[in-house]
C-alpha positions as CSV (number, residue, x, y, z in Angstrom):
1,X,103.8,113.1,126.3
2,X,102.0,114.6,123.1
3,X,100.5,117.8,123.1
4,X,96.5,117.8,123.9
5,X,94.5,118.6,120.5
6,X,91.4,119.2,122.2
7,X,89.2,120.8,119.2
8,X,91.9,121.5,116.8
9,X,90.2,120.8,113.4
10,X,92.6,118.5,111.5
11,X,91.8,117.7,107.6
12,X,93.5,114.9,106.0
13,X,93.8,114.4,102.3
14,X,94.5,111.3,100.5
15,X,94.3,109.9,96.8
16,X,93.6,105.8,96.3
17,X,95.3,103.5,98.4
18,X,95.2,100.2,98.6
19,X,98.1,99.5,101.1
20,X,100.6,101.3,103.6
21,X,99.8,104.8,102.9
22,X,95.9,104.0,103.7
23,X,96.5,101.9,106.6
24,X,98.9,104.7,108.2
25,X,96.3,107.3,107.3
26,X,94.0,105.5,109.1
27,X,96.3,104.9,112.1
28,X,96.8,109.1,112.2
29,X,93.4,109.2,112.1
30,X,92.4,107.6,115.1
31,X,95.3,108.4,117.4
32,X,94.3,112.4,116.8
33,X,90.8,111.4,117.5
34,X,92.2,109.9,120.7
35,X,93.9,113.0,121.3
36,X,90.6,115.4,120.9
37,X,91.0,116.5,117.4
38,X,88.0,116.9,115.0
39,X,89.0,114.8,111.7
40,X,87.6,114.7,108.4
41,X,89.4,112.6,105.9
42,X,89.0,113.4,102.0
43,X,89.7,110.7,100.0
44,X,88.1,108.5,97.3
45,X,84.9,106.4,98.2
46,X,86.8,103.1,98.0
47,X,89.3,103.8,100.7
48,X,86.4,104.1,103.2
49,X,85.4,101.0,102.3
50,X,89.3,99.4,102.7
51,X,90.0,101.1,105.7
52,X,87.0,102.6,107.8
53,X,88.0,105.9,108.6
54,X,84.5,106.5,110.3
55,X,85.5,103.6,112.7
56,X,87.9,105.5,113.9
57,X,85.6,108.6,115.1
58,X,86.5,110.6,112.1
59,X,84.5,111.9,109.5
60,X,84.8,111.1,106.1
61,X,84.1,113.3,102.9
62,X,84.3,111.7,99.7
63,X,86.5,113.6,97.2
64,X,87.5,112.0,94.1
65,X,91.6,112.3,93.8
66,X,92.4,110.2,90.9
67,X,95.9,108.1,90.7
68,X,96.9,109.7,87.6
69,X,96.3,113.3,86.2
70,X,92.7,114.0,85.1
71,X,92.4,117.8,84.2
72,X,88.4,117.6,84.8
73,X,88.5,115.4,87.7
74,X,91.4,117.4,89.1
75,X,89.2,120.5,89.0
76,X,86.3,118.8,90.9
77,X,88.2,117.4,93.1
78,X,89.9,121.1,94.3
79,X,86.3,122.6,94.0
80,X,85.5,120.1,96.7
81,X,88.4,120.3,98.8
82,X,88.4,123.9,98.8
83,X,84.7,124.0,100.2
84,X,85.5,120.7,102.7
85,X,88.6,122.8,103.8
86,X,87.6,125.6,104.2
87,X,87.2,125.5,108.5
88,X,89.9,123.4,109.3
89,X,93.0,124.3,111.5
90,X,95.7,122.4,110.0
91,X,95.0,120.4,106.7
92,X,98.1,117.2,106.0
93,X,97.7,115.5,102.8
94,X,99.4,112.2,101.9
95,X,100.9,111.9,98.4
96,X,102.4,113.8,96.1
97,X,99.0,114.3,93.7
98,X,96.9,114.8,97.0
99,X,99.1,117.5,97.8
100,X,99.6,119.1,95.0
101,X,95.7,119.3,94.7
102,X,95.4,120.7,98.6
103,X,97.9,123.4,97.8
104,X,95.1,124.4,94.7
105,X,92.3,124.4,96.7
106,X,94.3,126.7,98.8
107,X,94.8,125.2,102.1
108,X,97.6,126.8,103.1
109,X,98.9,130.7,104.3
110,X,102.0,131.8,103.0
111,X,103.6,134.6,100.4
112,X,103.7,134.0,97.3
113,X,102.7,133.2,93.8
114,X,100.8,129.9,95.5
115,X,99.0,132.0,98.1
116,X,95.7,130.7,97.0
117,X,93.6,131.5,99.8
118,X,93.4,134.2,102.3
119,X,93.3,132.9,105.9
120,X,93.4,129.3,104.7
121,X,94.8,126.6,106.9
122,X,98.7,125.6,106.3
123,X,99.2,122.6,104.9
124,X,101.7,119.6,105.9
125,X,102.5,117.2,102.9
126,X,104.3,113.3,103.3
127,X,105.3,112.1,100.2
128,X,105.0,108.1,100.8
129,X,106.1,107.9,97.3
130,X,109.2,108.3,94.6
131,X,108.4,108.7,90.2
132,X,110.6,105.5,89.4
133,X,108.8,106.8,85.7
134,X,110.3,108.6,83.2
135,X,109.5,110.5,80.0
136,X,106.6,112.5,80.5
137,X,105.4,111.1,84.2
138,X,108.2,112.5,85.5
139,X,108.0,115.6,83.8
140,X,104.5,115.9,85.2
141,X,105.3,114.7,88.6
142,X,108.5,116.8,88.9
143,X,106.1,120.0,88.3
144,X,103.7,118.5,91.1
145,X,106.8,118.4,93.3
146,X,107.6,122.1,92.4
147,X,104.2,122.8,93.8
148,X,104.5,121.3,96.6
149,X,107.8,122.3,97.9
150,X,106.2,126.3,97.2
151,X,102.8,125.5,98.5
152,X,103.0,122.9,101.9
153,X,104.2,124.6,105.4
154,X,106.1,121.3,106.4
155,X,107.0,118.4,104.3
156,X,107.8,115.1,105.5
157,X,109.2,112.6,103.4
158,X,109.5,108.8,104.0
159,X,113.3,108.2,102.9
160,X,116.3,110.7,102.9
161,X,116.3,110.4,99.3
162,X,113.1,112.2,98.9
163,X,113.8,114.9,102.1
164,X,116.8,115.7,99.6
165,X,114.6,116.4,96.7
166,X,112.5,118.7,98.5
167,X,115.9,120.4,100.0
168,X,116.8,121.2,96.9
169,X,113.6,122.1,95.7
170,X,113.7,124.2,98.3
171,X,110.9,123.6,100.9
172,X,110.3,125.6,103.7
173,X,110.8,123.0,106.1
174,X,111.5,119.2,105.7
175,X,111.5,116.4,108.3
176,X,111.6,112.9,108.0
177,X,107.8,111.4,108.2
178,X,107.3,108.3,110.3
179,X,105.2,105.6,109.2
180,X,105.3,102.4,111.3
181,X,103.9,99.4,110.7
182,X,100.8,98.6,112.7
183,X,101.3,96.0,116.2
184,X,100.9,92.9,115.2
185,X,97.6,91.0,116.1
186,X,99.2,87.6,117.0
187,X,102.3,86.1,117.1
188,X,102.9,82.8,115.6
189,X,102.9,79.7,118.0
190,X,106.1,77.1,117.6
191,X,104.0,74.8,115.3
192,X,103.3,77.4,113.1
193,X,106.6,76.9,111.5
194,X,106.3,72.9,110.9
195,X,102.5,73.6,109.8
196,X,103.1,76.0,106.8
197,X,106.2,74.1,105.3
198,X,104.0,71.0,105.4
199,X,101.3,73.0,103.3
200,X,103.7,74.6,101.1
201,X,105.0,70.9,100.6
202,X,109.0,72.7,101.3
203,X,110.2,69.5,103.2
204,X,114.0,69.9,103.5
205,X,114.3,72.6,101.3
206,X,115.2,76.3,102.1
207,X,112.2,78.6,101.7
208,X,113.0,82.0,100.7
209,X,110.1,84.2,101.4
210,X,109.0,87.6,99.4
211,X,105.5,89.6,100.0
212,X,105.4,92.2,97.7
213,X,102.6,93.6,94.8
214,X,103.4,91.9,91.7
215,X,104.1,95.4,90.0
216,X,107.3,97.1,88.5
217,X,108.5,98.9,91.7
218,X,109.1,95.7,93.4
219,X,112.1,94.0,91.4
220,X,110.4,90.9,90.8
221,X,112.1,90.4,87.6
222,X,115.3,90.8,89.4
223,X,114.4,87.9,92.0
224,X,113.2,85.4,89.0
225,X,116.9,86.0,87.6
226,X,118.7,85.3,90.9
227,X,115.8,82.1,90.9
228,X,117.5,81.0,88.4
229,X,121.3,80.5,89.7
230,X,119.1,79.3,93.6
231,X,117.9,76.9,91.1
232,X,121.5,74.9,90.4
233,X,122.2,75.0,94.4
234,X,121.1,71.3,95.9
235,X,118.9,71.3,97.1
236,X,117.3,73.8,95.3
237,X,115.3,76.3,97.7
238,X,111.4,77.1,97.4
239,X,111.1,81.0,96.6
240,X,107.4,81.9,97.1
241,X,106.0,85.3,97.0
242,X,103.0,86.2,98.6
243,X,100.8,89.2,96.8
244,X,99.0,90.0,93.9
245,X,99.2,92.5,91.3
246,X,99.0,93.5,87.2
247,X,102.5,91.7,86.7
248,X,101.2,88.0,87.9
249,X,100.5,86.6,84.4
250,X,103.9,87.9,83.1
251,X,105.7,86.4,85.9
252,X,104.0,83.1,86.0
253,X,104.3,82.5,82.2
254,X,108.2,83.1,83.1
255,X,108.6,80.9,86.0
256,X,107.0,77.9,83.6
257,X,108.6,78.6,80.8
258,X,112.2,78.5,82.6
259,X,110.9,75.8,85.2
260,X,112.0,78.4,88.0
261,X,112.0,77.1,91.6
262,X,109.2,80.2,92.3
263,X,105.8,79.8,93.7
264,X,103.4,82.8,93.6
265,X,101.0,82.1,96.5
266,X,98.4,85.5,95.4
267,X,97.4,87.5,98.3
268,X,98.0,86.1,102.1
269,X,96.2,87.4,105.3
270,X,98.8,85.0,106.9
271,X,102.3,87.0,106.4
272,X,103.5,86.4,109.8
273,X,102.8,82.9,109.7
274,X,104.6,82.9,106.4
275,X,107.9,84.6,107.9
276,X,108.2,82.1,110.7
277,X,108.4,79.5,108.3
278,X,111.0,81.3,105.8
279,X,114.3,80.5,106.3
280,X,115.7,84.2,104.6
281,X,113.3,87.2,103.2
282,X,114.3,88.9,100.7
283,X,113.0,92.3,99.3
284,X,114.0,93.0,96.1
285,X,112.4,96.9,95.3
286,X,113.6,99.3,92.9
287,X,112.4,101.5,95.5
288,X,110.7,101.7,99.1
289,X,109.6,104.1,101.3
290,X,109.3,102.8,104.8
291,X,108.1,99.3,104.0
292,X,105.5,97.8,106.1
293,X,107.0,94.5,105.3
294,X,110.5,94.9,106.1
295,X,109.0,96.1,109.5
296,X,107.2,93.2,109.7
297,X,110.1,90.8,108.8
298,X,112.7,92.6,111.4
299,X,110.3,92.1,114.2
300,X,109.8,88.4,113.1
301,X,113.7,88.2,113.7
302,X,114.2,86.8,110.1
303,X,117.0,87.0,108.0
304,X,116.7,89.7,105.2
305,X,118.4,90.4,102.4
306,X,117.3,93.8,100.6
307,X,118.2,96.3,98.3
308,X,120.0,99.7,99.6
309,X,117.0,102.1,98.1
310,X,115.4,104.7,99.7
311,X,114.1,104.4,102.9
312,X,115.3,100.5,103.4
313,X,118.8,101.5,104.8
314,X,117.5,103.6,107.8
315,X,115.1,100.9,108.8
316,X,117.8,98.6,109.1
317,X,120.1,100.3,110.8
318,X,122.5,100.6,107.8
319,X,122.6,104.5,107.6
320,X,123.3,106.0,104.3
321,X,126.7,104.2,103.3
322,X,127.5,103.8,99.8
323,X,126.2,101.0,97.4
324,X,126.9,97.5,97.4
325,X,126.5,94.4,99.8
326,X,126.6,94.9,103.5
327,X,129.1,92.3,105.4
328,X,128.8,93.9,108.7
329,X,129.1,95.2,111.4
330,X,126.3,92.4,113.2
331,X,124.1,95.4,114.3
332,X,123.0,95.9,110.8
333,X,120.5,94.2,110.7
334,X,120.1,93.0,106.9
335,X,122.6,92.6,104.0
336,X,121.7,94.9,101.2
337,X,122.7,94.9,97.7
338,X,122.3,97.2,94.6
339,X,118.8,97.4,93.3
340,X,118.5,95.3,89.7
341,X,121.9,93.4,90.7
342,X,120.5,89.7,90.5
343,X,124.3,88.5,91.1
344,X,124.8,90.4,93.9
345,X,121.5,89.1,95.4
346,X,121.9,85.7,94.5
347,X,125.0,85.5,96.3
348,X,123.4,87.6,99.7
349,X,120.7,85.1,99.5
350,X,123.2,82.1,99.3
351,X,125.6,83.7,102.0
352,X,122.4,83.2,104.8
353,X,121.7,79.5,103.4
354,X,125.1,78.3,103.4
355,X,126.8,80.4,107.1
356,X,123.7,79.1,109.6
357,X,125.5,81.9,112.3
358,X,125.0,84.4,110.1
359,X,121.5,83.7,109.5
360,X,121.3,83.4,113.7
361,X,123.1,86.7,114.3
362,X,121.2,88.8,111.1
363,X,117.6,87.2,112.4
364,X,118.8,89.0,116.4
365,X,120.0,91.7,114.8
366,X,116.3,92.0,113.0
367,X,114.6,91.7,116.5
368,X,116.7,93.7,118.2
369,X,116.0,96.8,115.4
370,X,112.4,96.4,115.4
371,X,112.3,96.9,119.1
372,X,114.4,100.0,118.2
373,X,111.4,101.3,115.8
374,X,109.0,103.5,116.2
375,X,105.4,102.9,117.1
376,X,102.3,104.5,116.4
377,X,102.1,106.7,119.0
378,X,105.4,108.1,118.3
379,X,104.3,109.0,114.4
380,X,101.1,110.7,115.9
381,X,103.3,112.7,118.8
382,X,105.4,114.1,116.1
383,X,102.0,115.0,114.4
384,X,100.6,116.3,116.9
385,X,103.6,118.7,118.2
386,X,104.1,120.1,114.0
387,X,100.0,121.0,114.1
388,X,100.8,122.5,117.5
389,X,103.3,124.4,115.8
390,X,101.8,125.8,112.8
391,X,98.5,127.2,114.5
C-alpha cells in the first residue's frame, strides 16, 4: 500500500521529450494526483502539447529547459524554476540537464558549496539517460553529473551502469529508478498476425522486427551490416524498422545502394500489431535505459535478440554477467550480444530462425518476465515512500 500524499506539494522538472521519459513523467504525474499530491510540472511548452500533463489534474508551468547547453536560456530557465519552486515540498527532476538546472535554482537543502537556497525543497534526480558523446559533450555533461551527484537528495538511475557513476561520483543516495512501460490498450486478435504480413507483402519469409528512432544511439548501422549476411540466407527474411528520426535519409540511401533486405516503415501507432506478426525482435542499441520497447516486446512473448547495454540485461532477466551472447539458462528471456558486433548478432538472429524451440521457449520466457515487471503503480509507490522520506 503506498503512503497517502494528501497535500504534499510535488514539483516535477523535465527538459524536451518526445518519448519514454515524457510518457513516464506523465504516468508519475497522474498516479500522485491520485494519491492527493498537488503537482506542477515545468517543462517546455511542447511537451504539454505531446503529453497533457493538465489531463492528468496537474498543473503545468512552462519553463524553457533546452536539450543542449544555452548559457542565456539556462539562466532563464533557473530564474523561473527558482520562483515556480519556491513552495514546493519535494521537487524530482528527470534528466541530467533538468537536474542540474533544479540544483541552480536551488531546490534542494543540504551542506555545502551547492547549498543554493535556504529552506529550499530537496531534490530527487532520475537520469533516463547515458553521454554515448565524446570530446567536449562529455566534458560538459560529466560536469553536469558532478552537480548532480553534490546537489540531488536521492538519485535514481535507470541501469546499474549509471547508479555506478553516481557511486563513484559519490551521491548521497542512489537507487535504481523504475520506469515501466504503460498497460497496453489492446491486445492483438489471432488475425492480426495473417493481416499485417499480407500488408507488409512478407509471404513465407521471416520478418524480423525493430522499433527504434532512426538516431545514433540505436545501432542501426549495426543491424544494416548483420542485413547484409540475413540477406544470403534463403529465404532471405524481411527486416523492417518502425520509427522515424534525423538518420532516415542516411539509412535509406544505404539499404538501396547495397539492395539490403530492410524496410523502414516511418513511425507506427500499430507496434503491437507489428510484434505479433514478427517472427524475432531485435534491438540493436548502443545504449538503453529501461526501454519501453523491450517491455513491450517481452509482454508480446516474442523472441528477442538484444544487445547486453545498460539497463537491457535486468529487464530480461540476464543480471549483470559478462559480455557476449547468451545461450541459456531458458529463463533468460532474450539472447544478448555485444553492442556494434554485427557477427554476433547476425548469428543470434539466425539461431531463432533456424531452432523453432528455441524461438517457442525465448517467446515464454518473454511472457513469463513481463509478468514479472513492474507496473505503474509500483514506480509511483516507490515515489511516493522516497518523498515521504525526505519531508
Amino acid at each position: 500500500m503506498s503512503p497517502e500524499l494528501g497535500g504534499l506539494r510535488v514539483a516535477l522538472v523535465l527538459g524536451t521529450a518526445a518519448g519514454g521519459v515524457g510518457g513516464h513523467v506523465r504516468s508519475v504525474a497522474a498516479g500522485l494526483v491520485a494519491r492527493g499530491a498537488r503537482v506542477v510540472v515545468c517543462g517546455p511548452a511542447s511537451t504539454e502539447e505531446l503529453f497533457g500533463f493538465t489531463a492528468t489534474g496537474a498543473r503545468f508551468a512552462e519553463v524553457d529547459v533546452a536539450d543542449r547547453p544555452r548559457p542565456a536560456r539556462d539562466a532563464r530557465a533557473v530564474r523561473r524554476l527558482r520562483a515556480l519552486l519556491r513552495d514546493a515540498d519535494v521537487v524530482h527532476a528527470h534528466g541530467l540537464r533538468a537536474g542540474a538546472l533544479a540544483v541552480a535554482a536551488g531546490a534542494r537543502v543540504a551542506a555545502g558549496p551547492l547549498r543554493a537556497a535556504r529552506g529550499g525543497a530537496p531534490l530527487v534526480v532520475t537520469l533516463h539517460n547515458a553521454v554515448i558523446a565524446g570530446g567536449r559533450t562529455a566534458v560538459v555533461y560529466g560536469a553536469l553529473e558532478r552537480v548532480v551527484a553534490r546537489g540531488a537528495a536521492v538519485v535514481l538511475g535507470v541501469s546499474p551502469d549509471l547508479e555506478e557513476r553516481m557511486r563513484r561520483l559519490r551521491a548521497r543516495r542512489v537507487e535504481a529508478a523504475l520506469v515501466p512501460a504503460p498497460p497496453p490498450r489492446s491486445t492483438p486478435g489471432p488475425a492480426v498476425r495473417a493481416d499485417v504480413r499480407a500488408a507488409l507483402g512478407v509471404g513465407d519469409r521471416p520478418l524480423v522486427l525493430t522499433v527504434a528512432r532512426l538516431a545514433d544511439q540505436k545501432g542501426l548501422p549495426t543491424l544494416l551490416d548483420a542485413a547484409a549476411g540475413w540477406a544470403r540466407r534463403d529465404p532471405a527474411p524481411l527486416v523492417a524498422v518502425a520509427g522515424d528520426g534525423p538518420l532516415h535519409d542516411a539509412l535509406a540511401a544505404r539499404i538501396a545502394a547495397e539492395d539490403l533486405p530492410v524496410r523502414l516503415l516511418g513511425r507506427r501507432s500499430d507496434v503491437p500489431d507489428l510484434l505479433a506478426a514478427a517472427d524475432v525482435a531485435v534491438v540493436p542499441s548502443v545504449w538503453e535505459g529501461q526501454p519501453l520497447v523491450v517491455q513491450e516486446i517481452l509482454r508480446a512473448g516474442r523472441p528477442l535478440v538484444a544487445t547486453r547495454v545498460g539497463g537491457i540485461p535486468p529487464l530480461v532477466g540476464a543480471g549483470e554477467r559478462g559480455g557476449g551472447t547468451v545461450q541459456g539458462p531458458e529463463s533468460e528471456a532474450a539472447l544478448l550480444v555485444p553492442a556494434g558486433d554485427a557477427a554476433a548478432l547476425e548469428r543470434a538472429v539466425g539461431r531463432v530462425l533456424d531452432d523453432a524451440a528455441l524461438a517457442v521457449r525465448l517467446g515464454a520466457a518473454a511472457a513469463a518476465r513481463a509478468a514479472e515487471l513492474p507496473t505503474e503503480d509500483d514506480a509511483v509507490d516507490q515515489l511516493a515512500a522516497i518523498y515521504r522520506g525526505l519531508v
